[in-house]
N, C-alpha and C positions, 0 to 999 in steps of 0.2 A: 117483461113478457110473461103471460102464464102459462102453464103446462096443464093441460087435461090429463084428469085421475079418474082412476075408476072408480067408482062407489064404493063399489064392495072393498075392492082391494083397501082403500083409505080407510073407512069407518073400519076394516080388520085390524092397520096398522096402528090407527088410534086406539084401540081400546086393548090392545096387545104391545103398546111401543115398548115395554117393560115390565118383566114376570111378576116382579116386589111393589109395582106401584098400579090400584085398583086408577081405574077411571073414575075421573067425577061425573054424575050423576048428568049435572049441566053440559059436559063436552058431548055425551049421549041423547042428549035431549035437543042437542044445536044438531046431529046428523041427521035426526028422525024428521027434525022441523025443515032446515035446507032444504034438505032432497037431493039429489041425484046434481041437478042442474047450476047447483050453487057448490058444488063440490072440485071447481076449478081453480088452483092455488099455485104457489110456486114452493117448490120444497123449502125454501127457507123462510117461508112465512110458516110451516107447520112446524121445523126448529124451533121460531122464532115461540109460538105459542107452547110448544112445550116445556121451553126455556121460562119463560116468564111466567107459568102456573106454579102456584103454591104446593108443596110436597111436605106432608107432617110426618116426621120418624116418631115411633114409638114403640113403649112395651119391650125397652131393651137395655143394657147399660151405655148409657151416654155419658162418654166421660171430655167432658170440657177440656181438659188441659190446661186450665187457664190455676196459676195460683201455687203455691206448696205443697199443694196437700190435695187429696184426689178432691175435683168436685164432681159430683150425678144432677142431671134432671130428667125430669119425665117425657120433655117432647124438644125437638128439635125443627124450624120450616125451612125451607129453602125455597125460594124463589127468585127467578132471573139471575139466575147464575150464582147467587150469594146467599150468605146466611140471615133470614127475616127477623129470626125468631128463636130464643131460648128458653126452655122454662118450665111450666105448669103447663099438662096436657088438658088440661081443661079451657085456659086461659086460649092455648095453641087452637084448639078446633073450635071454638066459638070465633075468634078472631078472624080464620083462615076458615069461612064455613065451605067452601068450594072447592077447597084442597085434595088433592091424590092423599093417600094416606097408605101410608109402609110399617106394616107389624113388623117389627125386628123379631119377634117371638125368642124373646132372651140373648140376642145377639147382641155384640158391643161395635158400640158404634163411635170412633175418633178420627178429628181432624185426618186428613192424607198424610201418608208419611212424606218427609221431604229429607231428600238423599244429602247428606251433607259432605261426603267425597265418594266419586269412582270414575269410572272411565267408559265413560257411554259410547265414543269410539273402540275403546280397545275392544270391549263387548261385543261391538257389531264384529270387528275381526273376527274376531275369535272363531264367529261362525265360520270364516273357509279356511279355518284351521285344523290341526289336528289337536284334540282334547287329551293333552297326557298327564292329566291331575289324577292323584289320588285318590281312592275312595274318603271322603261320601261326594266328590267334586267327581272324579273319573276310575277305572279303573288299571291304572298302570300300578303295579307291585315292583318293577324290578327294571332293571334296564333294556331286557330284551323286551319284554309287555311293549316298551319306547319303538325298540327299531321293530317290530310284528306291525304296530300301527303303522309306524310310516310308511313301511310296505307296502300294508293293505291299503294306506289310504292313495297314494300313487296307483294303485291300482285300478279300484272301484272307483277313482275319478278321471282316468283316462289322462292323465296327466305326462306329458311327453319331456323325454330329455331334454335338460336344460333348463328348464323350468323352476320357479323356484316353492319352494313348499315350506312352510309354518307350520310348527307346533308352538301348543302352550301349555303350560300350567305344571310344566313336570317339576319334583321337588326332591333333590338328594335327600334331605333328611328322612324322606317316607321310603325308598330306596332299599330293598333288601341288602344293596353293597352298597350304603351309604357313602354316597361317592357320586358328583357327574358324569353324565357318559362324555366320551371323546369323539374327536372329529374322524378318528382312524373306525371307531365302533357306526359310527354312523354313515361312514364309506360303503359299511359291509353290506349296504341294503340300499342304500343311495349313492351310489358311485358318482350317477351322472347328473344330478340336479344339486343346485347349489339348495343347502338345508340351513333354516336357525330353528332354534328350539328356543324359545323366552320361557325363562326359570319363575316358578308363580310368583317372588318377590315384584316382577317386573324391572329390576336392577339388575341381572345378566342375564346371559343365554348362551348357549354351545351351536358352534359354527363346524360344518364339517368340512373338508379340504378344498370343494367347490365356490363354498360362499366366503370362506378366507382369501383364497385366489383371487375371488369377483371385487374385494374390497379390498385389497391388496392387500393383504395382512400375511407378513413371513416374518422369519426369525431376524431379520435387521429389525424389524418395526418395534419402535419403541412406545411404551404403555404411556396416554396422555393423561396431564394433570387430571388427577382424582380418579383414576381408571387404574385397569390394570388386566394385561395380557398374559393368560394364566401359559404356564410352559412344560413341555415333558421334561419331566425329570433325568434331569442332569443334560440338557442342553437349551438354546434360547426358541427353539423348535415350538410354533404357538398348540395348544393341547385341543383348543377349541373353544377352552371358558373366555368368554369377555367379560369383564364386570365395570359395572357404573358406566363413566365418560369413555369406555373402549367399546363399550355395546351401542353409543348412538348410531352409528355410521349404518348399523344394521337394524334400526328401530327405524332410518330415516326411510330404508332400501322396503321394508316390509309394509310401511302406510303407502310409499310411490306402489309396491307392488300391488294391493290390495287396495286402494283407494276407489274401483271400481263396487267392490262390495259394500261402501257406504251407503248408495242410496237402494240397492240388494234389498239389505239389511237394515233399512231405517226403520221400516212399521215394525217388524217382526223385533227390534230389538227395543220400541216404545213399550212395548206385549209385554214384553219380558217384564220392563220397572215396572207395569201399570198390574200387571198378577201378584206384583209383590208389594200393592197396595202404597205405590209409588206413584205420585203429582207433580212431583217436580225432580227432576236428575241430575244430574251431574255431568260435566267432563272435565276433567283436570288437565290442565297441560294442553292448551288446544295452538295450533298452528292459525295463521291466519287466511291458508286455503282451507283449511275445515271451518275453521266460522262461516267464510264465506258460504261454504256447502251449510252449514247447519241455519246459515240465513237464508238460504234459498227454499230449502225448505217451508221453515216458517213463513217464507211470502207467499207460498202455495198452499198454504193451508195444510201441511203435511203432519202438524204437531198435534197429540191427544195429550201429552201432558207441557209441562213447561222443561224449557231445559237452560241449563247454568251453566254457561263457559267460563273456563280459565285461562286467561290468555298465557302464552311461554312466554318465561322473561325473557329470552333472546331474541325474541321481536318489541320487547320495551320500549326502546327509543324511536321504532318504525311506527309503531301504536299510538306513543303518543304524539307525535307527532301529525299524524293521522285526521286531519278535520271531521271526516267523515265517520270515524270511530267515536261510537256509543258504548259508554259503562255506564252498568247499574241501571239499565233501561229496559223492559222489555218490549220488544218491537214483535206482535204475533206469537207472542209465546217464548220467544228467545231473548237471552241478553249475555254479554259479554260484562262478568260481576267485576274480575280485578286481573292481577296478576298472577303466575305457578312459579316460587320459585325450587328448584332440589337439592337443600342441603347437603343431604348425607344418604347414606344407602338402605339397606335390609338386614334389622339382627338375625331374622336365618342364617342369611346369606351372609352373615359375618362383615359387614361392610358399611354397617349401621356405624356411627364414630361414636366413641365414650372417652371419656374422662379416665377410664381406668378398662384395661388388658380383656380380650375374650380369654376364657378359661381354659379352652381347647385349642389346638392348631387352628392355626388361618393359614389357607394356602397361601402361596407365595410371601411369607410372611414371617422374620426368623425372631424377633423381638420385636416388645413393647409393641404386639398389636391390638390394635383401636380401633379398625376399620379406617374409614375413606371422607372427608369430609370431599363435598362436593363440586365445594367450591373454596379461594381464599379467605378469610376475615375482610381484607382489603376490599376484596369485587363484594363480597355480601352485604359491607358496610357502604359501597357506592348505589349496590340496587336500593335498597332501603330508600337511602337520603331523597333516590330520584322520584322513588313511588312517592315516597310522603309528600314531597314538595308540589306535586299535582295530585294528592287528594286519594291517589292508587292505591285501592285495598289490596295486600299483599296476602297469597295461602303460600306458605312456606312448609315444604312434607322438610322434617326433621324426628327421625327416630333414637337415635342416644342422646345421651346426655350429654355429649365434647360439641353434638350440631346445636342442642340449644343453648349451650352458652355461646354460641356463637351468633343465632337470634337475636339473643338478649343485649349481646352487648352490638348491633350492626342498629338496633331499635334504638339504642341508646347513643350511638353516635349520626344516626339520621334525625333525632329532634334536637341534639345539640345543633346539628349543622343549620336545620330549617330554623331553627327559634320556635319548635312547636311543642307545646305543652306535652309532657311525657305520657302524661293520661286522657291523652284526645279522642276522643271518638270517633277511630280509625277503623275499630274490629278486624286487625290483625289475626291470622288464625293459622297456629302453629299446626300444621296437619300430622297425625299422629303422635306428634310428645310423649311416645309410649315409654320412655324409661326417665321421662322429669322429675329430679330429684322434687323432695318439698321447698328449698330454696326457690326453686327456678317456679315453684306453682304459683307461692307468695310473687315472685316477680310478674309472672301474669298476670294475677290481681292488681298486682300496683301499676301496670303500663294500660290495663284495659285490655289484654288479649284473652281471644278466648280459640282455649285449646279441641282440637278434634281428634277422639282417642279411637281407638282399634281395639276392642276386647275381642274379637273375633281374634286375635292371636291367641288367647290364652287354651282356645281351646286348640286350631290348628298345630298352632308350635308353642304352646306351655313349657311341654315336656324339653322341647328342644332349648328353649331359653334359660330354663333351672341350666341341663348342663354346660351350657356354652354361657351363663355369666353370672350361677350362682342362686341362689332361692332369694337372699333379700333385691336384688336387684329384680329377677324375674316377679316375683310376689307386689312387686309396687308398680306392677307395669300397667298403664291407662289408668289410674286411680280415681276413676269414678266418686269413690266413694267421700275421699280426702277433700277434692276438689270441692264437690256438695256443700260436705262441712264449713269450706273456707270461703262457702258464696261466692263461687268460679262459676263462670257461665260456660257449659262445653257440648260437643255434640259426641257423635259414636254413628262411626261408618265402617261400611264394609269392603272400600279400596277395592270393587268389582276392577279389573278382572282375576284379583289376588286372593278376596273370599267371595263366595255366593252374595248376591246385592239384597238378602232378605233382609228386611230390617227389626224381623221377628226374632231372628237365625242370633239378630246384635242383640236387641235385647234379652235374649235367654246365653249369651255369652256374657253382659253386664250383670246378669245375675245372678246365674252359678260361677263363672270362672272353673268350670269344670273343661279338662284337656283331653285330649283325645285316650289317654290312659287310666281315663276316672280322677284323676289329681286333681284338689283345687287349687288354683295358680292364688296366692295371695285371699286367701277369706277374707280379711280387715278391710277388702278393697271390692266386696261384691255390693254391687249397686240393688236398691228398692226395683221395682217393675215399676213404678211410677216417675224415678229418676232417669233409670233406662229409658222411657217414654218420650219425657221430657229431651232427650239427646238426640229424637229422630222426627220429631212435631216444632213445641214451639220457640226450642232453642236455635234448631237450624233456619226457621225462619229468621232470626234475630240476624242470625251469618248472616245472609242475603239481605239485610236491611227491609225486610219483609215481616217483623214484627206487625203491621197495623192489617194487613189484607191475609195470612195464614198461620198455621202452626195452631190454631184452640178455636172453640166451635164458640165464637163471638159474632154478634148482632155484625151485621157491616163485612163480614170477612168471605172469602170467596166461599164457595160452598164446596171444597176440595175433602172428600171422607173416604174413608176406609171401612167396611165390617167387616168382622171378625166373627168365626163362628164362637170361640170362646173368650173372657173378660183376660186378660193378662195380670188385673190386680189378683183376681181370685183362682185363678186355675194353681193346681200345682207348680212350684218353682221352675222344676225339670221336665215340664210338658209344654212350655211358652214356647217353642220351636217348633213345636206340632199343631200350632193353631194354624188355619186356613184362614184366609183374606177370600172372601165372600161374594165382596163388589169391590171396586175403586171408583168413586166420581170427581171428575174433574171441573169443574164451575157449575154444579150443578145435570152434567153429561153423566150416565155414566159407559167408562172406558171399558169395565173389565166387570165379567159377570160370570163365576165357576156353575157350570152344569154340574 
């Protein structure tokens, strides 16, 4: 069917569809000759022609990503969605004479960044939440900062007793009384609505005497394997913390509460990855009514970028069993890559597992503490065997060193069990490996895993991790640098909704390891701007078995970019978090254009 268009209006929207890309000559030359009366089309034929027109970048740092070692060329083309052309700008506009043609005028232009962990659900929450992060994430200083917000925010949202209300991101360790708040403190201002607060680790949260009630948590209730029900002191009276496996019941109550705000929140939280010059996202941990939801979407055309679920191992056996269940496929933008399994906890949050002792008190905790593994040996050595034995890419978040031996050795009794080669081309991917000794890195190498580290801790909680497990252990943490050396393939993410999802934010955390104190966490361990690079382009493409279509500005590969206003090889070290992402294009679209 066609749609009648205005003239005028149409020849304005063509020769304006985009501030950076001039019109060719020829598109203005078809309106003049037309007319008026041949100007009758369906909007997805004028998509369709802007999609498949040739666009030459140039006059900017183009940096390929493809290789070791940086490569430049002078012009870059995109057409129908992909990348045409790399090379000689001379070569580029002679070949491509009809071409739109985009002065960078010294701006850098590389591959989209692709998210290689965070929580694209949690993110959308977040929004009808209350924000009790830190500065430079929020500004809560103290406890009270805590209960003033949830006041005011009960307030200003008309929000009625009974009701339940969410916060996020608050952090004891940034805390003037370094300390959680409690259910009694959180009473004083929310009496009648049941409250959680999720700790920015995303491994506990504080319940205040409403939402204990709602979930029946009292001083009989006994802490469940790998959990633990934090107590007042000096009786079994619960205080409000829950940590690990004692916080699901209230992680399950907050998605049923708020699951209304997913599709709220869908575009506005696409905005978000696509300003942070983000193509493809992430969700960790996803249940199989949010697939369902994130596929519904994508059937409606809802998606501007692409996005990567992880399915919860406790739906495993229901998954695969599942005929109808697609991995590794994308269907409209979406796919379903493997499975989420959760080792072990949060070294803030003291709950992360090691091999050897926190340095400082752990609550509830009178010796030999280690944190919380999250699971048995036994159950992590039967997920393994079941993933491998159908093919299931496994992301396993493991932060000490006590969860990755535990990895290592669940990997190694899953290919005894299957008969499958130790070094399969499985791309296992230990999600944050943040405290992996050099032993366990070598083990990497030899099974074919490739690790996904977190330097955005070093600068968040640096400080915190020297004192709670010492300098050498905190100074080897995400080792970038080691891994490099040892021909480790790895990525570097920002675990949104735990740090900001900038992936500019990661790479100037890969490269100073500077903490929120000025301290460098580990020098020996600060990564290149082009290593850093490499962990959020074409490595995390490799994750996704997405090596051949993204991640470097190759002939054939989607036309997924980012610019930058400034180059990240050459700007100063400690100004790579103050660059601006410019545009984002997603198959040759683009998503995101800063005024």
């Amino acid at each position: 069917m066609t749609k009648s268009i205005n003239c005028e209006q149409t020849m304005h929207k063509t020769i304006t569809l985009n501030p950076l890309i001039k019109p060719t000559l020829l598109s203005v030359a078809l309106l003049s000759i037309m007319g008026c009366t041949a100007m009758q089309n369906t909007s997805a034929d004028l998509v369709s022609t802007e999609l498949n027109a040739a666009t030459v970048y140039y006059n900017g740092n183009i940096i390929t990503m493809e290789g070791d070692q940086p490569q430049m060329v002078q012009a870059l083309v995109t057409q129908a969605g992909k990348i045409a052309y790399v090379g000689n700008l001379s070569t580029a506009q002679s070949k491509y004479t009809n071409a739109a043609q985009v002065d960078l005028k010294n701006q850098t232009l590389l591959p989209g960044f692709i998210d290689p962990h965070s929580h694209f659900d949690m993110v959308s929450n977040t929004m009808g939440q209350v924000n009790l992060n830190p500065s430079p994430v929020g500004k809560v200083a103290n406890i009270d900062d805590i209960l003033q917000a949830l006041k005011a925010y009960k307030k200003d949202n008309n929000i009625a007793d009974g009701e339940w209300i969410y916060g996020w991101g608050y952090d004891e360790t940034q805390l003037s009384e370094d300390r959680h708040p409690t259910k009694d403190e959180i009473d004083t201002v929310l009496p009648n609505n049941p409250v959680y607060l999720q700790h920015t680790s995303g491994h506990m949260g504080v319940a205040n005497s409403k939402a204990l009630a709602a979930l029946k948590i009292t001083a009989n209730s006994k802490a469940p394997e790998g959990g633990n029900i934090a107590r007042v002191k000096g009786s079994n009276e619960p205080n409000g913390l829950v940590q690990e496996t004692a916080m699901y019941p209230f992680v399950r109550k907050m998605l049923e509460v708020l699951e209304p705000n997913q599709a709220k929140f869908f575009e506005s939280t696409q905005d978000y990855y696509a300003e942070n010059g983000l193509t493809t996202a992430q969700n960790g941990s996803t249940t199989r009514d949010t697939i369902a939801f994130f596929q519904k979407q994508a059937d409606a055309g809802k998606l501007k970028i692409d996005l990567v679920a992880l399915a919860g191992v406790s739906d495993l056996d229901e998954n695969l069993a599942d005929k109808n269940f697609s991995w590794k496929t994308y269907n409209h933008g979406f796919k379903v890559q493997g499975t989420k399994i959760v080792a072990d906890g949060s070294p803030q949050g003291k709950t992360a597992y090691f091999s050897q002792p926190y340095l400082t008190p752990v609550p509830d905790c009178q010796k030999d503490c280690r944190g919380l593994p999250s699971v048995s040996q036994d159950q992590l050595n039967e997920m393994f065997a079941k993933a491998y034995a159908r093919d299931n890419q496994l992301f396993i978040h493991n932060n000490g060193d006590g969860a990755t031996d535990m990895v290592i050795k669940a990997h190694e009794y899953a290919v005894k069990k299957t008969g499958q080669a130790a070094d399969k081309d499985r791309r296992t991917i230990p999600i944050h490996a943040q405290f992996a000794r050099p032993d366990q890195l070598q083990a990497f190498k030899k099974y074919n895993m490739l690790p996904s580290f977190f330097t955005n801790h070093a600068y968040f909680w640096g400080d915190v991790h020297v004192k709670n497990l010492g300098e050498k252990r905190a100074n080897f943490s995400s080792p970038i640098a080691t891994a490099d050396k040892m021909g480790l393939r790895y990525t570097n993410h920002s675990d949104d909704t735990v740090t900001p999802v900038s992936p500019l934010f990661t790479v100037w955390s890969a490269v100073n390891r500077t903490s929120r104190s000025g301290q460098i966490i580990g020098k020996d361990e600060r990564a290149s701007p082009y290593q850093a690079l490499k962990a959020i382009t074409i490595n995390p493409a490799y994750e996704y078995y997405e090596e051949d279509s993204k991640g470097s500005l190759t002939p054939g590969k989607l036309a997924d970019l980012v610019i930058l206003d400034s180059n990240p090889l050459t700007i100063n070290a400690s100004k790579i978090k103050d660059i601006k992402v410019m545009t984002t294009i997603k198959a040759g679209k683009t998503i995101y254009q800063r005024r």
